[in-house]
Kinemage of the C-alpha trace (Angstrom):
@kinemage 1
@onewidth
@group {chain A} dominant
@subgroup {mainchain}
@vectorlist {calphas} color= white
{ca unk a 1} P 11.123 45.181 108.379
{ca unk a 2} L 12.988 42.329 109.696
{ca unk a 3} L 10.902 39.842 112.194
{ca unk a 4} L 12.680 38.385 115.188
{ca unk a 5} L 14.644 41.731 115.519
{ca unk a 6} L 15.275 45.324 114.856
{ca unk a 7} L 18.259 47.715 113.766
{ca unk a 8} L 18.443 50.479 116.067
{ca unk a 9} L 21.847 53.115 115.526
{ca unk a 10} L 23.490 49.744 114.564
{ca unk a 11} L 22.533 48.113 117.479
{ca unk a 12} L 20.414 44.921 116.840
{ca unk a 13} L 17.871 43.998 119.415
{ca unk a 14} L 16.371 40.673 119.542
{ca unk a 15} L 13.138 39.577 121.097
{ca unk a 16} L 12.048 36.323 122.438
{ca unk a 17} L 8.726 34.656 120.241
{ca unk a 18} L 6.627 32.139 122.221
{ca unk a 19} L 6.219 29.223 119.437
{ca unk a 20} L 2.884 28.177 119.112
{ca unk a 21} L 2.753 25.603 121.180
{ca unk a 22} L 4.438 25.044 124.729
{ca unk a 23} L 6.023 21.711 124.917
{ca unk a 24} L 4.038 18.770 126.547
{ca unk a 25} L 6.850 16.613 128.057
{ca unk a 26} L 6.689 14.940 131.125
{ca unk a 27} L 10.218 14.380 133.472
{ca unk a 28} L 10.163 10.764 132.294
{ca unk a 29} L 9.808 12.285 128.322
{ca unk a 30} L 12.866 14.681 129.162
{ca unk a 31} L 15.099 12.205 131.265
{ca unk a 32} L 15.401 9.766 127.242
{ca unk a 33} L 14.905 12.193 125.172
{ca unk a 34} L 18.028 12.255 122.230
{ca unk a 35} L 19.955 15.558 122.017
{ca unk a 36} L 19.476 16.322 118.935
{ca unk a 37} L 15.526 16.693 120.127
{ca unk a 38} L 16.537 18.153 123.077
{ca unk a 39} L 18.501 20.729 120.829
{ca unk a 40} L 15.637 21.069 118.098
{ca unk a 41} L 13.700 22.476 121.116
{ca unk a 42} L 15.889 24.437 122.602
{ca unk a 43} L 16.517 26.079 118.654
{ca unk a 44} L 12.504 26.494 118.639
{ca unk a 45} L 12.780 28.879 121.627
{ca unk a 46} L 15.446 30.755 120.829
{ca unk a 47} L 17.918 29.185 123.223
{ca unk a 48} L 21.297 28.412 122.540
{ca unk a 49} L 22.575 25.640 125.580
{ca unk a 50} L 26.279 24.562 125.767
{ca unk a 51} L 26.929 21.482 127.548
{ca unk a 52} L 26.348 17.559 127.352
{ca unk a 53} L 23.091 15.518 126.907
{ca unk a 54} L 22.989 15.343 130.698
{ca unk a 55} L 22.966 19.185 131.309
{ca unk a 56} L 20.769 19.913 128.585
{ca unk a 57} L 18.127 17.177 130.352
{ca unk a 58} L 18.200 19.230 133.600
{ca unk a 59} L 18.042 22.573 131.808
{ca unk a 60} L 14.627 21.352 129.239
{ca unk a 61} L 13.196 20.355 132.932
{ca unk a 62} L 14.094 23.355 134.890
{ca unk a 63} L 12.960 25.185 132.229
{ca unk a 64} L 9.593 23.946 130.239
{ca unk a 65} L 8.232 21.762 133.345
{ca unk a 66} L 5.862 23.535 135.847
{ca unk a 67} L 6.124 22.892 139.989
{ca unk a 68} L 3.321 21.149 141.335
């Protein structure tokens, strides 16, 4: 029985897995943070994001940081 996803009539399906722990970065945190942590977290979720260091910044906020 694999994990993170299943063989169905060849077809794999994969499934999104909430890691433990939801990230606790603040704007600031997200606006220095190096790629290769930016792309460590990104690999934790399951993402895969093309683009430069600036893109991935704005995606990591849109994505993990709440509205207030």
């Amino acid at each position: 029985m694999e994990s993170n996803r299943q063989k169905n009539n060849g077809v794999k399906n994969y499934f999104f897995q909430m890691p433990l722990h939801y990230p606790r970065y603040t704007r600031d945190d997200y606006q220095h943070m190096p790629e290769t942590t930016l792309d460590r977290l990104f690999a934790e979720y399951g993402l895969s994001v093309k683009g430069d260091v600036a893109f991935k910044r704005e995606f990591a906020m849109g994505t993990f940081l709440w509205s207030n």
